[in-house]
PAPA-368656 format. One record per residue: residue number from 1; residue in one letter; x, y, z of N, C-alpha, C in turn. Coordinates in Angstrom, 3 decimals, m for minus. Layout:
! residues N
rec i = NUM | aa = A | nX = X | nY = Y | nZ = Z | caX = X | caY = Y | caZ = Z | cX = X | cY = Y | cZ = Z
...
***
This chain:
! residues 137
rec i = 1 | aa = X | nX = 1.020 | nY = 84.216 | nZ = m5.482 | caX = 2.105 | caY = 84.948 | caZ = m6.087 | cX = 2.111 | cY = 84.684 | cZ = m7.587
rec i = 2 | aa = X | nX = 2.207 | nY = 85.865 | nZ = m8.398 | caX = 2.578 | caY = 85.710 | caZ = m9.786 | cX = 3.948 | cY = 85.978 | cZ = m10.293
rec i = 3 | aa = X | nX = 4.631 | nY = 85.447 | nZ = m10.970 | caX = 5.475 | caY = 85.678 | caZ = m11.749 | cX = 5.179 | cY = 86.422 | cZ = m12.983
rec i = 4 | aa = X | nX = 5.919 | nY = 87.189 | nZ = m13.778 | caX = 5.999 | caY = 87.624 | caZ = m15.183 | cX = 6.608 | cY = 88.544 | cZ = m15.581
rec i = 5 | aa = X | nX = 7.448 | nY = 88.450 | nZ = m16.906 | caX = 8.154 | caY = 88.825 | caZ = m17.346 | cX = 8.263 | cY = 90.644 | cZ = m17.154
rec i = 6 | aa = X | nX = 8.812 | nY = 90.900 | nZ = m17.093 | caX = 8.792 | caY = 92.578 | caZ = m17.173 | cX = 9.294 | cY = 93.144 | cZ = m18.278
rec i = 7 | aa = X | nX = 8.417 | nY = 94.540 | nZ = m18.350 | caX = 8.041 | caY = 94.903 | caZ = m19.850 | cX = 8.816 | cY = 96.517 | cZ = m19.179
rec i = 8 | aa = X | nX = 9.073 | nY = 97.337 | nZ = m20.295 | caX = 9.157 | caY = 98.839 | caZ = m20.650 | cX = 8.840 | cY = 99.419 | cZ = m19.535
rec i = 9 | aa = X | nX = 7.699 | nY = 99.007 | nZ = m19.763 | caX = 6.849 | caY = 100.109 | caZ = m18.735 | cX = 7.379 | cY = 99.709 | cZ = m17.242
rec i = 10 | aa = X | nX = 7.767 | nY = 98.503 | nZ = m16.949 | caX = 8.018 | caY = 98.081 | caZ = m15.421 | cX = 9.819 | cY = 98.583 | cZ = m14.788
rec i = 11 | aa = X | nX = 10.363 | nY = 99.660 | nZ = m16.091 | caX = 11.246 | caY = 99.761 | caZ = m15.338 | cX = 11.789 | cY = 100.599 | cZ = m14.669
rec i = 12 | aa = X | nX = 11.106 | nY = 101.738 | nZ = m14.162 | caX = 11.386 | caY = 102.731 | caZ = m13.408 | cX = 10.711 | cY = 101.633 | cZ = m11.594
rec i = 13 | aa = X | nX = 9.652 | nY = 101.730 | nZ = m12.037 | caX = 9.263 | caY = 100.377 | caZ = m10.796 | cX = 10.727 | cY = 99.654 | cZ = m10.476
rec i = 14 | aa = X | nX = 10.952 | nY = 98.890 | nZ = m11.221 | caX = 11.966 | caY = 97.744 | caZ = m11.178 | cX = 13.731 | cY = 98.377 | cZ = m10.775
rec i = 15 | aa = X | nX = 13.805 | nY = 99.517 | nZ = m11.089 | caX = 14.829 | caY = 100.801 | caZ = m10.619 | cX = 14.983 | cY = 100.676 | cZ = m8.712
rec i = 16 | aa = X | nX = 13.600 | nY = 101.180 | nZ = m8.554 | caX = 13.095 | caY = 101.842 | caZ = m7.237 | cX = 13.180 | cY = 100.715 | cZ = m6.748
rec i = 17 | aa = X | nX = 12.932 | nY = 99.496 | nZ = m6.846 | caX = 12.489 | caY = 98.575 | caZ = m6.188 | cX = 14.225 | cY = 98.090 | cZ = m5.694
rec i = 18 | aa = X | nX = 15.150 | nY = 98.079 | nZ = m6.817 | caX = 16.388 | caY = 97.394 | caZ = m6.899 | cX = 17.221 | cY = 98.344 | cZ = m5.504
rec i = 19 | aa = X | nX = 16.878 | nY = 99.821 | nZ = m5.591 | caX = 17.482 | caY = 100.360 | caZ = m4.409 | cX = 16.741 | cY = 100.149 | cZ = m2.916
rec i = 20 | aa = X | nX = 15.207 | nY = 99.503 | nZ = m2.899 | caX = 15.117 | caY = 99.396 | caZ = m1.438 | cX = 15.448 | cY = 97.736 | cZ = m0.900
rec i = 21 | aa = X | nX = 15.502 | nY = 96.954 | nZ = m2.093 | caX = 15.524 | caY = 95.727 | caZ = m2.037 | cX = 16.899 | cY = 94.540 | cZ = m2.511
rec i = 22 | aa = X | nX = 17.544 | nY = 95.264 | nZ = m3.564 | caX = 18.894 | caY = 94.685 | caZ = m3.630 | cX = 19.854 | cY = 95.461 | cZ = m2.737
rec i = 23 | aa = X | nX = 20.927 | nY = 94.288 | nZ = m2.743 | caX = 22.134 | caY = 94.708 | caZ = m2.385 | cX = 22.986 | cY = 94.881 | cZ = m3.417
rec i = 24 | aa = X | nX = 23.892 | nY = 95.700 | nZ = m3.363 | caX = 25.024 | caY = 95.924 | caZ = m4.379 | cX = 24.623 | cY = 97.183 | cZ = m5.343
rec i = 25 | aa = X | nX = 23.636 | nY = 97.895 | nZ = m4.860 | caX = 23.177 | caY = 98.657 | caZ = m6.199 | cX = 24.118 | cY = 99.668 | cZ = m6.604
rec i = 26 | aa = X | nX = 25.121 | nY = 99.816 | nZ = m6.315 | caX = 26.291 | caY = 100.688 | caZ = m7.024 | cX = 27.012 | cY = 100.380 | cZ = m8.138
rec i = 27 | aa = X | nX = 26.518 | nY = 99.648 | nZ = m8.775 | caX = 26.344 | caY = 98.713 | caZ = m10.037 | cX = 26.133 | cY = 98.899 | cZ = m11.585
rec i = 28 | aa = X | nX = 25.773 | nY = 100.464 | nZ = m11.167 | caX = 25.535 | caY = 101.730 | caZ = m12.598 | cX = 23.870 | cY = 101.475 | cZ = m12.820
rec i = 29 | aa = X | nX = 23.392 | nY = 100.681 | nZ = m12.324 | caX = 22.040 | caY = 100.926 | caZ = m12.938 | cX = 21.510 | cY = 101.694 | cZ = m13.248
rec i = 30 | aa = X | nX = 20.853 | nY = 101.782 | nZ = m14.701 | caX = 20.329 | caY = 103.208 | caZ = m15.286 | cX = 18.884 | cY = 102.575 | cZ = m16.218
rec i = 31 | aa = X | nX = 17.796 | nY = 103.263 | nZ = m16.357 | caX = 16.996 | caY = 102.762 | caZ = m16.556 | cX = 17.313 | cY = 102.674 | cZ = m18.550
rec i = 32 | aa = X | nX = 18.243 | nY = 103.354 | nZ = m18.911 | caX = 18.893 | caY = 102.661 | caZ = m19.955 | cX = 19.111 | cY = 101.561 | cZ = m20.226
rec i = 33 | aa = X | nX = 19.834 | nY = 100.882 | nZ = m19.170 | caX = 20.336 | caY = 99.560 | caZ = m19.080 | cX = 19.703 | cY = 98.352 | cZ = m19.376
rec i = 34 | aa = X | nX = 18.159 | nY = 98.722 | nZ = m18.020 | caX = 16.980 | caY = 97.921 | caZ = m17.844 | cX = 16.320 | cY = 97.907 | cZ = m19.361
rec i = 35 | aa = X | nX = 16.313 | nY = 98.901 | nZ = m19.921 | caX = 15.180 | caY = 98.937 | caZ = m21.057 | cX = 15.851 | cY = 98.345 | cZ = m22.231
rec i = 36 | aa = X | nX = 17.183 | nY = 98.241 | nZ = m21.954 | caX = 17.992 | caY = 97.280 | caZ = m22.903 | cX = 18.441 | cY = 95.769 | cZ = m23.047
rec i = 37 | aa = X | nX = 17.963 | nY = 95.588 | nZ = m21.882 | caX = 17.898 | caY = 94.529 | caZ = m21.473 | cX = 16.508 | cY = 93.864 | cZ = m22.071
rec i = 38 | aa = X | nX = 15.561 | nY = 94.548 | nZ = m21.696 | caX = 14.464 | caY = 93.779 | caZ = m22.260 | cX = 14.164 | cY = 94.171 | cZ = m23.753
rec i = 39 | aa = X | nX = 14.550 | nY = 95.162 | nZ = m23.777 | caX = 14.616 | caY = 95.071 | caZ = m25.630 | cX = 15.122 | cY = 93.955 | cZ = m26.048
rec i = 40 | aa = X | nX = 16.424 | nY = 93.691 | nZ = m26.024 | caX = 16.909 | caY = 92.391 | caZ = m26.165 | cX = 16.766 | cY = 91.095 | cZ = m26.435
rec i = 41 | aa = X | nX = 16.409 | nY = 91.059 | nZ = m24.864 | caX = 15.764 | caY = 89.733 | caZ = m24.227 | cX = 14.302 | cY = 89.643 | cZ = m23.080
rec i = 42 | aa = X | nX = 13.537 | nY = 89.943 | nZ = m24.071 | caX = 12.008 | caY = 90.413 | caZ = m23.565 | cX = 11.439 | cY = 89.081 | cZ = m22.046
rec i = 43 | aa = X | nX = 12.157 | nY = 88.235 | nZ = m22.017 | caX = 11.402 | caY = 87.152 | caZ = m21.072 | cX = 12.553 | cY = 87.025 | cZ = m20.151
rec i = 44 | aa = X | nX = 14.148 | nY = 87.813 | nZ = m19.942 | caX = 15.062 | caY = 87.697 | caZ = m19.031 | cX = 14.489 | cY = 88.272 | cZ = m17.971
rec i = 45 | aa = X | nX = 14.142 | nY = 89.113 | nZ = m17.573 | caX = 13.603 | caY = 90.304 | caZ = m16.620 | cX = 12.202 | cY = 89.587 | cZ = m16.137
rec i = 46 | aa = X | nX = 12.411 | nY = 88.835 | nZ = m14.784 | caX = 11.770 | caY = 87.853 | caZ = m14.006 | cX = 11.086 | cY = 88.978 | cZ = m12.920
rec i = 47 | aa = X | nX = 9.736 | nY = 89.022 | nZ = m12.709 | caX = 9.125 | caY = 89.884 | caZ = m11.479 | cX = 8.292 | cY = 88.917 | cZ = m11.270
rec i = 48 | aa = X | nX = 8.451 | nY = 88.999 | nZ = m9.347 | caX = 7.237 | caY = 88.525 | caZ = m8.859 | cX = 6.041 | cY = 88.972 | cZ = m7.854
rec i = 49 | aa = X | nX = 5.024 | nY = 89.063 | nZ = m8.136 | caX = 3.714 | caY = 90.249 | caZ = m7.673 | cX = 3.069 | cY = 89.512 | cZ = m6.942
rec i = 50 | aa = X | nX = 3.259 | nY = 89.954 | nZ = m6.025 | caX = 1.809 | caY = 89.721 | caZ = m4.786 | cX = 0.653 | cY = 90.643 | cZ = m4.554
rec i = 51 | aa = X | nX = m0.768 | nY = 90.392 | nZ = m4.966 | caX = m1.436 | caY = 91.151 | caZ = m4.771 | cX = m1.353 | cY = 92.208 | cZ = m6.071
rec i = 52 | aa = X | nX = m0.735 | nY = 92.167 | nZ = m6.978 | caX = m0.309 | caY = 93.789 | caZ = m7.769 | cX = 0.779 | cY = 94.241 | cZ = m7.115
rec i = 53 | aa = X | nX = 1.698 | nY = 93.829 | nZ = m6.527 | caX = 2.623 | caY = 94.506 | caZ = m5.884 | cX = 3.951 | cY = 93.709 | cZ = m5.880
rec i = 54 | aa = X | nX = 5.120 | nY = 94.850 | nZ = m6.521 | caX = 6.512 | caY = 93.791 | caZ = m6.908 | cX = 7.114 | cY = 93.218 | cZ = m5.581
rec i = 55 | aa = X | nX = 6.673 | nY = 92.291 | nZ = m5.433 | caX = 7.951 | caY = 91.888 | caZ = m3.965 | cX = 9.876 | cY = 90.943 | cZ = m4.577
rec i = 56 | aa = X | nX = 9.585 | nY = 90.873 | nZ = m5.685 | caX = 10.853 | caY = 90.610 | caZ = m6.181 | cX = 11.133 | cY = 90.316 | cZ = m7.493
rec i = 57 | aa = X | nX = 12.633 | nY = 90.070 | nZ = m8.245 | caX = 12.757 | caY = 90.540 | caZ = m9.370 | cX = 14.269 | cY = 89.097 | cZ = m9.404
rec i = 58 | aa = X | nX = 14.225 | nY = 88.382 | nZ = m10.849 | caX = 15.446 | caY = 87.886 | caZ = m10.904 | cX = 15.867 | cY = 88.253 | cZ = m12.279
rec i = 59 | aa = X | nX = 17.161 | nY = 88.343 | nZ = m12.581 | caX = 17.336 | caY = 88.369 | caZ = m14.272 | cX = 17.752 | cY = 87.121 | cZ = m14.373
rec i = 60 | aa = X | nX = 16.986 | nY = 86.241 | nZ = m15.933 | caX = 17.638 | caY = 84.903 | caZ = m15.977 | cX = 17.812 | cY = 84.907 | cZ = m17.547
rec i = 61 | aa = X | nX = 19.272 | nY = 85.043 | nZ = m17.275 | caX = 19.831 | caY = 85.302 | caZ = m18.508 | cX = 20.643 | cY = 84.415 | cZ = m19.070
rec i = 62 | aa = X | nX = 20.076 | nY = 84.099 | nZ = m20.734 | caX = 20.632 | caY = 82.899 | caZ = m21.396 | cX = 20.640 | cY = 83.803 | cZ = m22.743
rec i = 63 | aa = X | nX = 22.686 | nY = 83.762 | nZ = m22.680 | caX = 23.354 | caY = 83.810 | caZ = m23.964 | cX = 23.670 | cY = 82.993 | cZ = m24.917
rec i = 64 | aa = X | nX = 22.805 | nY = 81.821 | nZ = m24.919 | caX = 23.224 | caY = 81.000 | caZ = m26.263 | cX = 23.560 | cY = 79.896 | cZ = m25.871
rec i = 65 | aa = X | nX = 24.587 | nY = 79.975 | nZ = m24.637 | caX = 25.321 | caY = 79.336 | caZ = m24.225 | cX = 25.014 | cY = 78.829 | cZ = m23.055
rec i = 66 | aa = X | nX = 25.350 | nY = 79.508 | nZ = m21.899 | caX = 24.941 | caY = 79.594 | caZ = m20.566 | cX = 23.832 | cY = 80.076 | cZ = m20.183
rec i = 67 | aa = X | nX = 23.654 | nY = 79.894 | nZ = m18.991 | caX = 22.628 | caY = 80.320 | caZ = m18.093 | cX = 23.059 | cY = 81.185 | cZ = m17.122
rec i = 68 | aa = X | nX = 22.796 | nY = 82.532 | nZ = m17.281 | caX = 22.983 | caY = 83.106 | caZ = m15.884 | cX = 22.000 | cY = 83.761 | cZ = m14.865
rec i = 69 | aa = X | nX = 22.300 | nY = 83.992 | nZ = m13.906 | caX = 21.076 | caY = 84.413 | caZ = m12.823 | cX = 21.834 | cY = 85.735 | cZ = m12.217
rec i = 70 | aa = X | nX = 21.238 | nY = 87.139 | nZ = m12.046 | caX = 21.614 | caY = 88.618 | caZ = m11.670 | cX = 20.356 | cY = 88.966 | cZ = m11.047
rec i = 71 | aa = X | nX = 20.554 | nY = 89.813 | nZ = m10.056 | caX = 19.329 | caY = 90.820 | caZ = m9.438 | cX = 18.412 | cY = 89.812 | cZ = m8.550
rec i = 72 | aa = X | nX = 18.832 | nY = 88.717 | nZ = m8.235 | caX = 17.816 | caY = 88.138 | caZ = m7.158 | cX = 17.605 | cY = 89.067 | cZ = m5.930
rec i = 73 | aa = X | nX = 16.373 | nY = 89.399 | nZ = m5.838 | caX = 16.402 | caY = 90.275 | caZ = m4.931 | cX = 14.404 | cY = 90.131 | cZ = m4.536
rec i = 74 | aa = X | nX = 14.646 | nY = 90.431 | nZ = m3.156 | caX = 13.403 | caY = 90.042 | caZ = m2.642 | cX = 13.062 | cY = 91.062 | cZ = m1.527
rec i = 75 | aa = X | nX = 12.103 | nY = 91.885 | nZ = m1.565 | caX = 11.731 | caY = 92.718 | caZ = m0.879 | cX = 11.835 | cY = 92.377 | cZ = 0.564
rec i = 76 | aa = X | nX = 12.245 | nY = 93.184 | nZ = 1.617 | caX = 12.505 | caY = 92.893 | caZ = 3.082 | cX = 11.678 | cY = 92.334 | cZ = 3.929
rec i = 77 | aa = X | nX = 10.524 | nY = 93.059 | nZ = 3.637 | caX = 8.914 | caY = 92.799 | caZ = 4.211 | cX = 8.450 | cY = 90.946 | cZ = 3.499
rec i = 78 | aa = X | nX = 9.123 | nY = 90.333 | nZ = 2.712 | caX = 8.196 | caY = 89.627 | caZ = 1.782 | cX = 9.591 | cY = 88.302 | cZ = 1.485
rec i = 79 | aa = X | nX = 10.519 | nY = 88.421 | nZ = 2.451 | caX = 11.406 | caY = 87.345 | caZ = 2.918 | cX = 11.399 | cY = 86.339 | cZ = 3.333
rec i = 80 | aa = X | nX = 11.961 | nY = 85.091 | nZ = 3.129 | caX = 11.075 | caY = 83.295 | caZ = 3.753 | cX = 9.513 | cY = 83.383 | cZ = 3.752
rec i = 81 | aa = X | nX = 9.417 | nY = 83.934 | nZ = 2.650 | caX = 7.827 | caY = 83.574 | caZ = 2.154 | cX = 7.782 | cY = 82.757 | cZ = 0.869
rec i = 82 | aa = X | nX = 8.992 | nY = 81.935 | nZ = 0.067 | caX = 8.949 | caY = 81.641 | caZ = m0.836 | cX = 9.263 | cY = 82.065 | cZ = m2.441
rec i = 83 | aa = X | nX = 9.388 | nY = 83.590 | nZ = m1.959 | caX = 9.478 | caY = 84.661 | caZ = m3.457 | cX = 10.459 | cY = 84.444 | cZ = m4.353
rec i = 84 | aa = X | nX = 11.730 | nY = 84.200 | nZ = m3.481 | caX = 13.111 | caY = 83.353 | caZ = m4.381 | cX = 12.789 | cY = 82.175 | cZ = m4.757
rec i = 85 | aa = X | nX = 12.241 | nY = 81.158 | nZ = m4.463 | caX = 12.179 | caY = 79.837 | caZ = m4.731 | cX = 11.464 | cY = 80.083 | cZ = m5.863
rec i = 86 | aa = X | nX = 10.192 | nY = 80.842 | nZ = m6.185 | caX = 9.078 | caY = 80.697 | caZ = m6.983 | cX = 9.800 | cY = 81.740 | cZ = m8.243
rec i = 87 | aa = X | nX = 10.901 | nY = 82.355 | nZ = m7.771 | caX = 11.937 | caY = 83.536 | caZ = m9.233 | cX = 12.379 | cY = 81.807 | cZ = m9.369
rec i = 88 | aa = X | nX = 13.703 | nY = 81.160 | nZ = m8.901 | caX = 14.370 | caY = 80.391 | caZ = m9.369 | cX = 13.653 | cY = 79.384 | cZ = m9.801
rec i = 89 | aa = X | nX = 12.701 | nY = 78.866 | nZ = m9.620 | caX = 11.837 | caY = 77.755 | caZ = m10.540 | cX = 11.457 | cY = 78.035 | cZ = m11.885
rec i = 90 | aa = X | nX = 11.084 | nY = 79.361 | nZ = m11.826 | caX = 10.605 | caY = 80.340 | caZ = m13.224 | cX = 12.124 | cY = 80.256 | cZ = m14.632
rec i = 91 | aa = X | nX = 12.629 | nY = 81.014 | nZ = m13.654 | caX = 14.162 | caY = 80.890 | caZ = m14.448 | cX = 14.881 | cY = 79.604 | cZ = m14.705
rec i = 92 | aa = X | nX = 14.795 | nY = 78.313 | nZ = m13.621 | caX = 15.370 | caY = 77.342 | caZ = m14.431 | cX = 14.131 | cY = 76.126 | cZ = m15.136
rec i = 93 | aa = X | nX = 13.497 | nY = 76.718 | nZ = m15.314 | caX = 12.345 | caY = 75.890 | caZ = m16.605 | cX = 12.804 | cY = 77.119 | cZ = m17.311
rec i = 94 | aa = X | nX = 12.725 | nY = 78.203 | nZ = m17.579 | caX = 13.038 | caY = 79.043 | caZ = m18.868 | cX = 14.452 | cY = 78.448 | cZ = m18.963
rec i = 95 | aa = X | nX = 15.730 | nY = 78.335 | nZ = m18.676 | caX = 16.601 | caY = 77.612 | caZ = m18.944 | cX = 16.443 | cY = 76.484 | cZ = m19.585
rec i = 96 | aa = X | nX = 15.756 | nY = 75.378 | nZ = m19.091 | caX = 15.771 | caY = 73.976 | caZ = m19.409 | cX = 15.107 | cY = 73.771 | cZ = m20.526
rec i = 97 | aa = X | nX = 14.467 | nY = 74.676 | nZ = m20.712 | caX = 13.224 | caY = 75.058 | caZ = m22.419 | cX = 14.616 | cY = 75.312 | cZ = m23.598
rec i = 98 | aa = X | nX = 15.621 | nY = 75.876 | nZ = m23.514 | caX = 16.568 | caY = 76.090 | caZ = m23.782 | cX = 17.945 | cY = 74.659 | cZ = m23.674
rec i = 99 | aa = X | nX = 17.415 | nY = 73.716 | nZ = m23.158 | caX = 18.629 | caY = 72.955 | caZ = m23.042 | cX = 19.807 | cY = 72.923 | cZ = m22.204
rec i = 100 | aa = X | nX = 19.842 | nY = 73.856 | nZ = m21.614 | caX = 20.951 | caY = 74.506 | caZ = m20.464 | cX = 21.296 | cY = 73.274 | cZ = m19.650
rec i = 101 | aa = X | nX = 22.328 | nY = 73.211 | nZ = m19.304 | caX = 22.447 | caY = 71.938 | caZ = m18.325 | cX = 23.189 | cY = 72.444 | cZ = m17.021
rec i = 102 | aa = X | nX = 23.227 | nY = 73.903 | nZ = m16.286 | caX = 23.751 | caY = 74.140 | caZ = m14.910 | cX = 23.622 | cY = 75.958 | cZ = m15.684
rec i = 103 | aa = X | nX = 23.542 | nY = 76.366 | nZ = m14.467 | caX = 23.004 | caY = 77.779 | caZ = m14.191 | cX = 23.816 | cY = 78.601 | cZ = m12.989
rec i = 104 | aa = X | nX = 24.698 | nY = 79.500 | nZ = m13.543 | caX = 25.325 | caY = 80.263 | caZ = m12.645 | cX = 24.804 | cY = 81.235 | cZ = m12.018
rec i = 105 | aa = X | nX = 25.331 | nY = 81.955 | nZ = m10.883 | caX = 24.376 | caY = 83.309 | caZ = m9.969 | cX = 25.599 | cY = 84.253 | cZ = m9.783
rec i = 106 | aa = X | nX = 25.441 | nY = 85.201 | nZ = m9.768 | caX = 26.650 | caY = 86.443 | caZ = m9.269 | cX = 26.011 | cY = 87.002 | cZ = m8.299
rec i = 107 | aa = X | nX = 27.107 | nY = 86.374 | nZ = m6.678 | caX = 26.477 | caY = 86.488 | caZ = m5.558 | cX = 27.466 | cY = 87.548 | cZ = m4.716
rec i = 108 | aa = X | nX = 27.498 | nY = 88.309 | nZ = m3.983 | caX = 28.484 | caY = 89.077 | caZ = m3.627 | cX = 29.050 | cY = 88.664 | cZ = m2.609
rec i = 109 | aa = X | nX = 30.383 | nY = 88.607 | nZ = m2.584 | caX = 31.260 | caY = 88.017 | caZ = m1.434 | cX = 30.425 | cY = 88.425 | cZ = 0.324
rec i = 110 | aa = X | nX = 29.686 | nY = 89.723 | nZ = 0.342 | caX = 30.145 | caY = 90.016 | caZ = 1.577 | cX = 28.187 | cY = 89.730 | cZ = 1.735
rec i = 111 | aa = X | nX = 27.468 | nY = 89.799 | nZ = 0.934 | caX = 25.818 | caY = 89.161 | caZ = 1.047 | cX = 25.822 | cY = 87.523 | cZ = 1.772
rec i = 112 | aa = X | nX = 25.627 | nY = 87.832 | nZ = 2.365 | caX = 26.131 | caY = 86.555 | caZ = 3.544 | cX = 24.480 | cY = 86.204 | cZ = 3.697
rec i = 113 | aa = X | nX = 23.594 | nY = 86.969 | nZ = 3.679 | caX = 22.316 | caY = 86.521 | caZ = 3.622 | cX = 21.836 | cY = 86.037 | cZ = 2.394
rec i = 114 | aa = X | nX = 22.384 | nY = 86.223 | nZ = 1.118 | caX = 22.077 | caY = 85.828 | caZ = m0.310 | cX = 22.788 | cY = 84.252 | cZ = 0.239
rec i = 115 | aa = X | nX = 23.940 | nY = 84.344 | nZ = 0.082 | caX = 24.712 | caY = 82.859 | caZ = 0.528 | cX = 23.479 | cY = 81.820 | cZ = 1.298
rec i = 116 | aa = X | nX = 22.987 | nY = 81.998 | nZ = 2.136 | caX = 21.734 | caY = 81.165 | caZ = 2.551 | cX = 21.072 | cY = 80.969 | cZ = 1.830
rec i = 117 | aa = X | nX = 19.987 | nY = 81.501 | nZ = 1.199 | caX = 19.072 | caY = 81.577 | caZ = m0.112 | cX = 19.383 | cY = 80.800 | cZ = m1.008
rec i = 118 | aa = X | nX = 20.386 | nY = 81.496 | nZ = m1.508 | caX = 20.791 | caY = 79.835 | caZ = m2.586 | cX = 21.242 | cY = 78.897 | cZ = m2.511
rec i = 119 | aa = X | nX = 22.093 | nY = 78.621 | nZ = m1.328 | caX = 22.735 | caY = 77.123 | caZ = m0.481 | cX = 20.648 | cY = 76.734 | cZ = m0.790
rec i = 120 | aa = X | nX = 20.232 | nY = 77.425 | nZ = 0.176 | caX = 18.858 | caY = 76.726 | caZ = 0.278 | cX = 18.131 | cY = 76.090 | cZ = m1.601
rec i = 121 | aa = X | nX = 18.741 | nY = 76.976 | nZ = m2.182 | caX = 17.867 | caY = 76.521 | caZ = m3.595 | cX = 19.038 | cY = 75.483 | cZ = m4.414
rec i = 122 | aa = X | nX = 20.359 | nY = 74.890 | nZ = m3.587 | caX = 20.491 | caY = 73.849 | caZ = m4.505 | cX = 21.931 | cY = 74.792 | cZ = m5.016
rec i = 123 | aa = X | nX = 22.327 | nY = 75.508 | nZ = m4.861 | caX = 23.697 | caY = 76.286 | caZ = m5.863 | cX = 24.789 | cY = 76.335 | cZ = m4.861
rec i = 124 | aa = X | nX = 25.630 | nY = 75.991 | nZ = m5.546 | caX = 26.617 | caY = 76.365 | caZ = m4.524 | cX = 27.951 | cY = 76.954 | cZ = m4.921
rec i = 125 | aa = X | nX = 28.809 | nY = 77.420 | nZ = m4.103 | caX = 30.069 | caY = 78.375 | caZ = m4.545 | cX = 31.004 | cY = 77.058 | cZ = m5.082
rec i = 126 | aa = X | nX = 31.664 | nY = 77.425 | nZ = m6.459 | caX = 32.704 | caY = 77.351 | caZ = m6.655 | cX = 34.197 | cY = 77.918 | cZ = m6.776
rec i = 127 | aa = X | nX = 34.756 | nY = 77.136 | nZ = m5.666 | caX = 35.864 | caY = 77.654 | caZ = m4.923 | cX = 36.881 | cY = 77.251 | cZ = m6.252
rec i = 128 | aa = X | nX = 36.991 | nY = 76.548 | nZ = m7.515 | caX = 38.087 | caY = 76.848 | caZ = m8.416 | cX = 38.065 | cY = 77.915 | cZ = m9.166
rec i = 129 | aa = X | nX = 36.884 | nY = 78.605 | nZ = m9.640 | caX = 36.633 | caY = 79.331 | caZ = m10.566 | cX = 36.726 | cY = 80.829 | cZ = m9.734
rec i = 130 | aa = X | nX = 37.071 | nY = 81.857 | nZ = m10.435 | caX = 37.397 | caY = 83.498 | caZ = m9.751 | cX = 36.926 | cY = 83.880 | cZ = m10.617
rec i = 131 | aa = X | nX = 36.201 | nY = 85.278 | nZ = m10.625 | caX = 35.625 | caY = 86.110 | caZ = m11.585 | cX = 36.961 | cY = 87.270 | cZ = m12.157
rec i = 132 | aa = X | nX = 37.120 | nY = 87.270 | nZ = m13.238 | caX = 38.010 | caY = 88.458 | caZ = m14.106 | cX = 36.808 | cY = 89.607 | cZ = m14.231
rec i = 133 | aa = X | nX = 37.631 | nY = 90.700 | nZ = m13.896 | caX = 36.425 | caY = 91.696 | caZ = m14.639 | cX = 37.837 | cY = 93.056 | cZ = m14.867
rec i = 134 | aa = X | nX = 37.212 | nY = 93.554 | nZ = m15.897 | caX = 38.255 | caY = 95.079 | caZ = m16.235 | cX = 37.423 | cY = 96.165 | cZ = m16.471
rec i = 135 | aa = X | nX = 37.403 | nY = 97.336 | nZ = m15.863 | caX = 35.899 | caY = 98.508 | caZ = m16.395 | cX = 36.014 | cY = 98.656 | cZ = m17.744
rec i = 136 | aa = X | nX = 35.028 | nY = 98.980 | nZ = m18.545 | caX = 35.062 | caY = 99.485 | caZ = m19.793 | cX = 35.050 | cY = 100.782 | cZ = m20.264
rec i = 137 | aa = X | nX = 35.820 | nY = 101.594 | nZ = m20.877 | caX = 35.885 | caY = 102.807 | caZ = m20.383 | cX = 34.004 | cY = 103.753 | cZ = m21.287
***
């Protein structure tokens, strides 16, 4: 398995992939978004290839400040084969290159199969903290 960063060109791929393979994709994704993202932040946008072929994708995103983790997502076919473990190792050495000292995930209440995955990689829910969010118009 390879890891590497995803570029321009990987994001109509990285689109397609997010609707057969994430959950939550009602999320606005627009390949706007993606390509702004890596404009940005050219090494956030985590893919991992088997063979030439995306079996999964993490965003590991560091504002300065924090560390955050979005889009863990791992193709159906290509599940308890390791593909998350080998995104989250990637992303927290790119963190720790950075100084970061703890790394958050935005996991969805009702992904009850994500909840395993990362119990398994070491993260766990914090029950003081609640997420605020307001749409932007």
């Amino acid at each position: 398995m390879k890891v590497r960063t995803g570029a321009l060109d990987d994001v109509p791929a990285v689109l397609d992939f997010w609707r057969e393979a994430a959950e939550g994709t009602d999320r606005h994704d627009s390949a706007d978004k993606v390509t702004a993202l890596v404009t940005r932040d050219p090494e956030a946008l985590l893919l991992a290839e088997l063979d030439g072929v995306l079996v999964g994708t993490l965003i590991a995103g560091w504002d300065g400040w924090r560390a955050h983790l979005y889009r863990l997502a791992v193709h159906p076919a290509h599940r308890r084969k390791g593909v998350a473990t080998t995104l989250l190792a990637a992303a927290e050495t790119r963190f720790a290159a950075f100084g970061a000292f703890r790394a958050d995930a935005m996991v969805l209440h009702d992904n009850t199969l994500a909840h395993h995955a990362w119990a398994a990689a070491g993260y766990t829910r914090q029950a003081e903290w609640g997420r605020w969010v307001k749409p932007l118009p």
